[in-house]
N, C-alpha and C positions, 0 to 999 in steps of 0.2 A: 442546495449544496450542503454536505458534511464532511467535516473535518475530527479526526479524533486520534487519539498518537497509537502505534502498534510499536512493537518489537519483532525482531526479525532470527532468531536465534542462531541461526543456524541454514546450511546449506541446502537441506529439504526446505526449511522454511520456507528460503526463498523461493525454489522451482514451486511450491506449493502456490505460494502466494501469486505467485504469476500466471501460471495454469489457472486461478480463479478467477484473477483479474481479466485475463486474455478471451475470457469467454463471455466476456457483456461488450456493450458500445460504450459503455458512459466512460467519459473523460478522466481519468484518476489520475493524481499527481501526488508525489511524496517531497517531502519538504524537510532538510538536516543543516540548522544552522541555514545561511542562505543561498544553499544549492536545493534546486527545484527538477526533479527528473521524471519520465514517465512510467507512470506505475507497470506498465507491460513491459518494459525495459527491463533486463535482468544484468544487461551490463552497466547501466544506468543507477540500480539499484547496488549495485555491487561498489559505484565508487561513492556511495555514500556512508559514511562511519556509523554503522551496524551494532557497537556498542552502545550506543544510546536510544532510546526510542525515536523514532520517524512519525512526524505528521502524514496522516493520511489523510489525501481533500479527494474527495466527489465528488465530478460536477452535474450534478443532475438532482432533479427532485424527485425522482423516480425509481430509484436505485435501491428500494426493500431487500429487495432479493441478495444484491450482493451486498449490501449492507451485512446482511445476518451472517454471510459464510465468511464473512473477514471479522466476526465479534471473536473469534478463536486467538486472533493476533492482538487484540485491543488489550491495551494496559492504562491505569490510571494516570 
């Protein structure tokens, strides 16, 4: 499992990030404050406060690949 915060900018952002997510099996979960929604979710992602950074968890140990194409959203 990894967890690491992103930021969402913007309206592409999110179809982007969803389009990436949508295309692996592993289990992703974003996390704002303590609402928990499915990272394939785009209306899910939508009612969480987008102003601040989002935890992003992965459930998988497997998960290289999407790992590296979601570093574009990763924030300190």
């Amino acid at each position: 499992m990894k967890s690491f915060n992103i930021m969402l900018n913007s309206i592409n952002d999110v179809k982007n990030f969803v389009n990436i997510v949508g295309k692996y099996e592993h289990d992703v979960d974003l996390t704002s404050g303590r609402y928990v929604v499915d990272a394939k979710s785009i209306m899910g992602i939508f009612s969480l406060d987008l102003s601040k950074p989002i935890v992003l968890t992965i459930h998988s140990d497997d998960a290289q690949d999407l790992y590296d194409e979601l570093m574009k959203f990763k924030v300190s």
